[in-house]
C-alpha positions in Angstrom: 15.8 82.6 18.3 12.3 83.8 19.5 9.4 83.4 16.5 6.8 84.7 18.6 7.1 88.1 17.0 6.2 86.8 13.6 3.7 89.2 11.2 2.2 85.9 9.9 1.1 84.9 13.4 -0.5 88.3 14.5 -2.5 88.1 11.6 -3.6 84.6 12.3 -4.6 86.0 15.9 -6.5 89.0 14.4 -8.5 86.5 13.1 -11.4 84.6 15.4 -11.5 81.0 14.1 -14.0 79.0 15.9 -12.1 75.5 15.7 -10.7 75.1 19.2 -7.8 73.3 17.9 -6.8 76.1 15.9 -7.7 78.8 18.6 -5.8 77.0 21.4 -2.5 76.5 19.2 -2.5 80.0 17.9 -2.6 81.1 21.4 0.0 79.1 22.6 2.3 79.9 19.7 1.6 83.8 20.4 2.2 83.8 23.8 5.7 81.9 23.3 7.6 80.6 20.4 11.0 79.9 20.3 12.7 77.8 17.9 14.9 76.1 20.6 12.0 74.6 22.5 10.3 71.4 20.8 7.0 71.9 23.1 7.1 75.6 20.9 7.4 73.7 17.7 5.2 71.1 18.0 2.3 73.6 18.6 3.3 75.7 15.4 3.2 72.1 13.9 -0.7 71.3 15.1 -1.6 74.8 14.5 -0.4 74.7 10.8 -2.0 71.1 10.2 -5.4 72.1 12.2 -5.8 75.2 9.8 -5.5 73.1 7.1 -8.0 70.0 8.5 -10.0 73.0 8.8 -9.8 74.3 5.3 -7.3 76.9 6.0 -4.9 76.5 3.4 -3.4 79.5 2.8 -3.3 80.0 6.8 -1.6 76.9 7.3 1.0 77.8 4.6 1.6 81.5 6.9 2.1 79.6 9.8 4.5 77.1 7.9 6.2 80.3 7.1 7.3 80.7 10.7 9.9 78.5 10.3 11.1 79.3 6.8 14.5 80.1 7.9 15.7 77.0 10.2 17.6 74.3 9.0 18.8 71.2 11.1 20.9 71.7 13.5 21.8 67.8 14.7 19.0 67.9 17.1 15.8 65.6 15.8 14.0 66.5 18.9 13.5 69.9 17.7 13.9 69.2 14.1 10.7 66.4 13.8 7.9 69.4 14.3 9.9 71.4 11.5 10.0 68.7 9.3 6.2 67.9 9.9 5.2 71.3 9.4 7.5 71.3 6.2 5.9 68.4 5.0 2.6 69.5 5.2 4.2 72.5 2.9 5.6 70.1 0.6 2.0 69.0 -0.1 0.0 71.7 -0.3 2.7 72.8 -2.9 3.0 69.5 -5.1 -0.9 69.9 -5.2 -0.9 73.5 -6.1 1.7 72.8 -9.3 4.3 74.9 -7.8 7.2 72.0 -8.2 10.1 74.6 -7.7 9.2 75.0 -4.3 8.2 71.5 -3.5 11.2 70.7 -4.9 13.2 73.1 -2.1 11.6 71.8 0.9 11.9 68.0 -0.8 15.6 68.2 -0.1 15.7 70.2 2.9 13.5 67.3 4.6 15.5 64.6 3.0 19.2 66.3 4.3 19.2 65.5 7.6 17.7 61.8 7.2 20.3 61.0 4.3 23.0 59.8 7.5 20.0 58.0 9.1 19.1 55.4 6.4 17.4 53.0 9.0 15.7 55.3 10.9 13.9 56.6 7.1 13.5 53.3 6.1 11.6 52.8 9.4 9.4 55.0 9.0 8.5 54.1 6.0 6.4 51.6 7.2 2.4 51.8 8.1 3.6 50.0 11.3 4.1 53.0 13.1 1.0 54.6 12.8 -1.7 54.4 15.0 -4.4 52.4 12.9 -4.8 49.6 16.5 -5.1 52.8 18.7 -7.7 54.1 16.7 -9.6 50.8 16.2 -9.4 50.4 20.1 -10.6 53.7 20.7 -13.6 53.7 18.1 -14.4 50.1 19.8 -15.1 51.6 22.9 -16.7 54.7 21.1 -14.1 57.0 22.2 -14.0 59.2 18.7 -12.2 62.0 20.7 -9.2 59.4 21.0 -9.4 58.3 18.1 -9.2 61.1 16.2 -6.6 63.0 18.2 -4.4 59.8 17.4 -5.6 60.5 13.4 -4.2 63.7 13.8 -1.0 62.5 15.2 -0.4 60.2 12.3 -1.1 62.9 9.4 2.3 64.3 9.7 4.1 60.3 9.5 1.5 59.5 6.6 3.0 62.8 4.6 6.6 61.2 5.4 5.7 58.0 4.0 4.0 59.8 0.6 6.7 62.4 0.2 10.2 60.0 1.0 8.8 56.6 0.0 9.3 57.0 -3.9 11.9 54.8 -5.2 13.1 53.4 -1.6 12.5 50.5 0.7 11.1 50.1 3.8 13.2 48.0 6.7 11.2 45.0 5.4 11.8 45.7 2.0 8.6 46.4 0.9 7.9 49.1 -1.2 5.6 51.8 0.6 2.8 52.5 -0.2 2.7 56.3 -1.1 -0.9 55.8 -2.6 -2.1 54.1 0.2 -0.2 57.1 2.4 -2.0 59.9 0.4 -5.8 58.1 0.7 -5.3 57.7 4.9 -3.9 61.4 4.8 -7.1 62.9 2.6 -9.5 60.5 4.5 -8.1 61.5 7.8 -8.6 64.8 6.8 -12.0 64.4 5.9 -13.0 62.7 9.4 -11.1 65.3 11.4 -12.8 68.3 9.7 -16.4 66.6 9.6 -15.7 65.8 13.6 -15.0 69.7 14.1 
């Protein structure tokens, strides 16, 4: 199936943002976007999260609309940019009080992990994120690094807030879904003030 032709993404490129990482992903996505290709995908996916970083809202939820209509398929490689990109619906929803949609994308997210119990629980843990890349990286005062590894993480600190209520991690720890939501607002915060 070919996205590229989506009305949500030629208005986006109508538009001149400024932000190179928005301006670079739009372009890409434009050019080519096919919902078989997980390259495709993961540009949708930092085009919808750079909009927001960037105050977009609304434009990140139009992008996220790109991919209203797929549902997993067996294939995680191309299903993990969906399910960050619906994750970053999932919260600008639950934060805009509209829980009937939340709810929606809640259990379209959780579906295809339900026959992958270890893999969630995995993930559930701040011990995949980045935070000794970053530290390395800020150490040797290389902030590009750094933050392009903060924006990596945004979409696993979203996992951990939106599928760690009422679970266990693989070291049976509770996550910490507060902890998740504070690194994903105060990642935010540094990525936009970086620009």
């Amino acid at each position: 199936m070919q996205l590229n032709d989506h009305v949500a993404l030629r208005k986006l490129a109508a538009r001149q943002f400024k932000e190179k990482r928005i301006s670079s992903a739009l372009k890409k996505c434009v050019k080519k976007l096919s919902a078989k290709s997980s390259a495709d995908l993961a540009q949708l996916k930092t085009l919808a999260y750079a909009l927001y970083v960037h105050g977009y809202e609304g434009e990140a939820l139009a992008a996220a609309q790109v991919i209203a209509g797929e549902e997993f398929r067996g294939d995680f490689q191309i299903w993990t940019p969906i399910e960050k990109i619906l994750l970053l619906q999932l919260w600008i929803y639950r934060h805009a009080g509209k829980d009937k949609e939340a709810g929606v994308i809640l259990r379209k997210i959780e579906e295809p992990m339900t026959a992958h119990e270890e893999a969630l629980r995995r993930r559930l843990s701040f011990a995949w994120l980045s935070d000794a890349v970053i530290v390395r990286y800020e150490k040797a005062g290389d902030m590009k690094t750094a933050n392009n590894s903060r924006f990596s993480d945004l979409g696993e600190l979203l996992f951990i807030w939106a599928l760690g209520n009422g679970r266990k991690d693989l070291d049976e720890n509770t996550p910490d879904i507060a902890g998740a939501e504070d690194r994903f607002r105060e990642y935010v915060k540094v990525l936009r003030n970086a620009g």
